[in-house]
N, CA, C and O of each residue as an XYZ file, in Angstrom:
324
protein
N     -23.279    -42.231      4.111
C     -22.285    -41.450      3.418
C     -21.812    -40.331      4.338
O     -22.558    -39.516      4.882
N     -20.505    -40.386      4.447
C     -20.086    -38.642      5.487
C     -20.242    -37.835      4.752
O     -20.127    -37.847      3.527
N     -20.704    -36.542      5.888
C     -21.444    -35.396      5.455
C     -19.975    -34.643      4.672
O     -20.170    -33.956      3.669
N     -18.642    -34.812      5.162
C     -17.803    -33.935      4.559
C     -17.702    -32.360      5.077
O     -17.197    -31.447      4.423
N     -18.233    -32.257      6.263
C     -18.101    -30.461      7.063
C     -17.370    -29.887      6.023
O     -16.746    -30.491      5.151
N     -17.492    -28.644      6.174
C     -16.763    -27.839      4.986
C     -15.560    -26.912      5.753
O     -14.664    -26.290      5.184
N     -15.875    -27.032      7.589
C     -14.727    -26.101      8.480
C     -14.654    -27.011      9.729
O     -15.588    -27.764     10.005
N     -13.318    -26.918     10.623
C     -13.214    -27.172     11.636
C     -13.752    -26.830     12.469
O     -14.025    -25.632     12.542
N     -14.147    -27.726     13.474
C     -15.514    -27.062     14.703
C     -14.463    -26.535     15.444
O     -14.885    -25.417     15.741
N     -13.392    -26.647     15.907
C     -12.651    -25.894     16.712
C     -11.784    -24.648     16.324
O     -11.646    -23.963     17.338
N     -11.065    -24.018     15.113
C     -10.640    -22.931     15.057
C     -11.913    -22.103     13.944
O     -12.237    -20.919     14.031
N     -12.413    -23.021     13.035
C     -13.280    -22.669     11.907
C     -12.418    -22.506     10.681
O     -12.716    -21.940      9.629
N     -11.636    -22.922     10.910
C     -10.786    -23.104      9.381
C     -11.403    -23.797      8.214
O     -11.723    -24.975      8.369
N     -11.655    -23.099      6.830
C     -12.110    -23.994      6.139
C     -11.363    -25.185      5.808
O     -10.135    -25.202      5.888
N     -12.346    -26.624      5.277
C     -12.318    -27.750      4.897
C     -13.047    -28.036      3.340
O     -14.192    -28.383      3.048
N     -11.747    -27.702      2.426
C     -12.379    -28.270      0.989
C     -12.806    -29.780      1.258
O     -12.886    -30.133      2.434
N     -13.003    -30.425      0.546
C     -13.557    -31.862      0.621
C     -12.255    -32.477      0.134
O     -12.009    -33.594      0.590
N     -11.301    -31.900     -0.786
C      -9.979    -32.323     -0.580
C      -8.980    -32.165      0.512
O      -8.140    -33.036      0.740
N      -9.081    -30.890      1.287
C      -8.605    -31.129      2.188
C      -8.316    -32.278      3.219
O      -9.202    -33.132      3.253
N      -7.069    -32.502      4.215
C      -6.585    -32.921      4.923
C      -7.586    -32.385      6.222
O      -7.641    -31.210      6.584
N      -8.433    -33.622      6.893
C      -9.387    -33.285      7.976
C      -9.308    -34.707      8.683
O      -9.049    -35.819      8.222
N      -9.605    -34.300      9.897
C      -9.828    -35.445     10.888
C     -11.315    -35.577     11.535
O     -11.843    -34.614     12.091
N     -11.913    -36.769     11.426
C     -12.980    -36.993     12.114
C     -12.989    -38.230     13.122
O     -12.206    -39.175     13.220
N     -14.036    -37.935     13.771
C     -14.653    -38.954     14.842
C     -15.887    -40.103     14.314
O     -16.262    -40.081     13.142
N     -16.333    -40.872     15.093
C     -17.432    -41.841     14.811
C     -18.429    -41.533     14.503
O     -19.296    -42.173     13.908
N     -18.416    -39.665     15.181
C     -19.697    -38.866     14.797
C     -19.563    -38.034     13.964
O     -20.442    -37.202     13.741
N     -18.286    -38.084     13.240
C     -18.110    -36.763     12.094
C     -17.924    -35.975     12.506
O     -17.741    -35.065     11.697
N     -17.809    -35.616     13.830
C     -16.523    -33.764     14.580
C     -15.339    -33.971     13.817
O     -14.556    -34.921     13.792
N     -15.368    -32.760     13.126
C     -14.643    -32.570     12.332
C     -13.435    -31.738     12.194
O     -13.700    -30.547     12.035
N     -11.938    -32.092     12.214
C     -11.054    -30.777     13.024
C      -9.611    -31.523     11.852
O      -9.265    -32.646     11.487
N      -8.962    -29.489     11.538
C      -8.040    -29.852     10.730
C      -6.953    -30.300     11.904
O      -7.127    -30.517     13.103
N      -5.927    -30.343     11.192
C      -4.845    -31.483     11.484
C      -4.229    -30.362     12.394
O      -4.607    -30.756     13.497
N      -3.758    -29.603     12.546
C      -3.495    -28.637     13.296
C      -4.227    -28.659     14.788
O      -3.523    -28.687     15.797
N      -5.691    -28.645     14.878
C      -6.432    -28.957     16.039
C      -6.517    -30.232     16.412
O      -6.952    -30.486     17.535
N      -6.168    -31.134     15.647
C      -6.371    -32.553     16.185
C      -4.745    -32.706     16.833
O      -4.360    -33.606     17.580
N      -4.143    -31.848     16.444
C      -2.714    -32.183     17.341
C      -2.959    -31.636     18.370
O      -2.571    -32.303     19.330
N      -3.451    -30.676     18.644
C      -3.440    -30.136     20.066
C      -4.510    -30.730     20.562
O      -4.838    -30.280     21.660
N      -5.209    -31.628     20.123
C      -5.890    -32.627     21.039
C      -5.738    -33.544     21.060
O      -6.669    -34.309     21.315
N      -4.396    -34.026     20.789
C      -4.107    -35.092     21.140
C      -4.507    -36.579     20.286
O      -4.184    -37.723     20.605
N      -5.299    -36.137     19.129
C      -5.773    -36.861     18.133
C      -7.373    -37.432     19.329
O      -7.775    -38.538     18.966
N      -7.849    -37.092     20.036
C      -9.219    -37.234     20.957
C     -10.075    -35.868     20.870
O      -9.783    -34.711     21.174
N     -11.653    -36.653     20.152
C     -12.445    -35.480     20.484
C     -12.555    -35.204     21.308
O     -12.417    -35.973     22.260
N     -12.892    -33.854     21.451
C     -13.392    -33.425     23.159
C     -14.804    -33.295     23.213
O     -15.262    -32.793     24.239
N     -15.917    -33.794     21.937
C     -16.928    -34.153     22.410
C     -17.341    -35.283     22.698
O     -18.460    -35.500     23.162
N     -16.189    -36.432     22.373
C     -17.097    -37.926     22.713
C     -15.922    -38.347     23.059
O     -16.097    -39.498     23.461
N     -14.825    -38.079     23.135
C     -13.586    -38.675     23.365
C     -13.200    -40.075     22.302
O     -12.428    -40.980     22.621
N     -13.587    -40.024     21.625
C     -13.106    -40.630     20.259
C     -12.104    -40.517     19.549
O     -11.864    -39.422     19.042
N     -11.387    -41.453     19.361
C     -10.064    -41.548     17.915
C     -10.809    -40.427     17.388
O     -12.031    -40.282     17.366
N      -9.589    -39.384     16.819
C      -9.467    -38.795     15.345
C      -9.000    -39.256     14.237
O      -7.840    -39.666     14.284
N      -9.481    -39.308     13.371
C      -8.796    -40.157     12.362
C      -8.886    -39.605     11.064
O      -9.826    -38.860     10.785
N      -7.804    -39.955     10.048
C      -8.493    -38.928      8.823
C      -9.071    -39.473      7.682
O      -8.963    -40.558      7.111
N      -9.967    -38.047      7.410
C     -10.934    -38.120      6.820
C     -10.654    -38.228      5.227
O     -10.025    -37.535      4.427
N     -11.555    -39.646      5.124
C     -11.400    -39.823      3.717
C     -11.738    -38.745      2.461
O     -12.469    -37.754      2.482
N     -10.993    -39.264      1.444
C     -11.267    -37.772      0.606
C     -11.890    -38.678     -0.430
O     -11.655    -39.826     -0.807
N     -12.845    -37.668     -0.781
C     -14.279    -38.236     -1.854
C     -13.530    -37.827     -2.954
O     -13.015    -36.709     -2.989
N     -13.378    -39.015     -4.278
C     -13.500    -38.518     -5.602
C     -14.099    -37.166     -6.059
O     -15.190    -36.779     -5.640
N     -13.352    -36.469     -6.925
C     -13.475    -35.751     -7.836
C     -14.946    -35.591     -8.280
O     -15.788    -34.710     -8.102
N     -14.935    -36.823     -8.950
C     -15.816    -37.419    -10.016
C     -16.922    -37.518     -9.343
O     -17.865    -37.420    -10.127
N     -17.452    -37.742     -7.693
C     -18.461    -38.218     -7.717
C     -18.763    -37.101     -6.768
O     -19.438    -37.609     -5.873
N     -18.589    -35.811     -6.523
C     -18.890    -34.574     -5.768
C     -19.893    -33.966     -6.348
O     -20.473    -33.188     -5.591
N     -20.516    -34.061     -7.924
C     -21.301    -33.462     -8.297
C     -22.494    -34.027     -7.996
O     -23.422    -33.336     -7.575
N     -22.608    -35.416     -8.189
C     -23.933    -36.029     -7.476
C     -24.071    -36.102     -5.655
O     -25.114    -35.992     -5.010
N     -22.844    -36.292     -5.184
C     -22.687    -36.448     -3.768
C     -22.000    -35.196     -2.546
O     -21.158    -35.377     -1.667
N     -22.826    -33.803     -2.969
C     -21.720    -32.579     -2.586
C     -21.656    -33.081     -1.030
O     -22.361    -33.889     -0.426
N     -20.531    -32.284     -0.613
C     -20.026    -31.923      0.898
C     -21.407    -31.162      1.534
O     -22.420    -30.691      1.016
N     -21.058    -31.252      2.518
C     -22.245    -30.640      3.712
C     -21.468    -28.994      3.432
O     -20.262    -28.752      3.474
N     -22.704    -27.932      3.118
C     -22.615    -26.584      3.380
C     -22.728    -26.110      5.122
O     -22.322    -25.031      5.553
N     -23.423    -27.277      6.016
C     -23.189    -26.724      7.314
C     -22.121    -26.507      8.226
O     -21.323    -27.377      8.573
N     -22.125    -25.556      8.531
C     -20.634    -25.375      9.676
C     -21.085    -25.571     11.215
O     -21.971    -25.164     11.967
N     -20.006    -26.395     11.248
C     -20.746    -26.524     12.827
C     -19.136    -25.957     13.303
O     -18.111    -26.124     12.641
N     -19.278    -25.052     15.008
C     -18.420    -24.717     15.565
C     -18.268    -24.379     16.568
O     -18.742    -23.264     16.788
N     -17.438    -25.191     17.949
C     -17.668    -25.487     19.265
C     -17.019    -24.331     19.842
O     -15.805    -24.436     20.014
N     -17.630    -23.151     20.204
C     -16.707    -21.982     20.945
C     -15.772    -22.602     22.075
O     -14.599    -22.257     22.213
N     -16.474    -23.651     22.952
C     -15.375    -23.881     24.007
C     -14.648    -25.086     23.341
O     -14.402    -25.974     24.157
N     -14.277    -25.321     22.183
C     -13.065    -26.477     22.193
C     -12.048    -26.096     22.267
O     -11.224    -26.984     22.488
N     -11.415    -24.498     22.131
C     -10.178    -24.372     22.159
C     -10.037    -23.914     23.996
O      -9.397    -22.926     24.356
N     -10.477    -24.479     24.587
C     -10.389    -24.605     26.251
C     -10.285    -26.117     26.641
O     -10.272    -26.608     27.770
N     -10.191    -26.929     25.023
C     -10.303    -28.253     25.661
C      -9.103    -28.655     25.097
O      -8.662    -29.794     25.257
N      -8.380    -27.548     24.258
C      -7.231    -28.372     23.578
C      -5.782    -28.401     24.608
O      -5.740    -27.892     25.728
N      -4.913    -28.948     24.094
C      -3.566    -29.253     25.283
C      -2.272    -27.659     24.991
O      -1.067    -27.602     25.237
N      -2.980    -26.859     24.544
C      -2.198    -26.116     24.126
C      -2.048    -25.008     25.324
O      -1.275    -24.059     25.193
């Protein structure tokens, strides 16, 4: 099951679980805003970004989002901006 990050590892913007987010094979997790300036490629595995499915409503109370934030100080040195 994806963990659902709750922020972008690259600016730290939060990520409701409805939100519009992009992930990798490993779940790096970056809003749509950072995945443009990278080109839609992580810069930790170099992986498709792709977006992230959005979990039912209905099934968030048994299955919550991940409370951990993860956040890469040097990704915005990796973006094309």
């Amino acid at each position: 099951m994806l963990e659902l990050r709750p922020n972008c590892e690259c600016c730290d913007a939060d990520l409701a679980p409805v939100d519009q987010a992009y992930i990798c094979s490993f779940e790096c997790t970056f809003c749509p805003d950072c995945k443009n300036k990278l080109a839609g490629i992580c810069p930790n595995c170099s992986g498709e970004l792709v977006r992230r499915p959005i979990r039912p409503a209905s099934k968030l109370a048994a299955n919550p989002p991940s409370a951990v934030r993860v956040c890469k100080l040097d990704c915005k040195t990796k973006t094309a901006s």
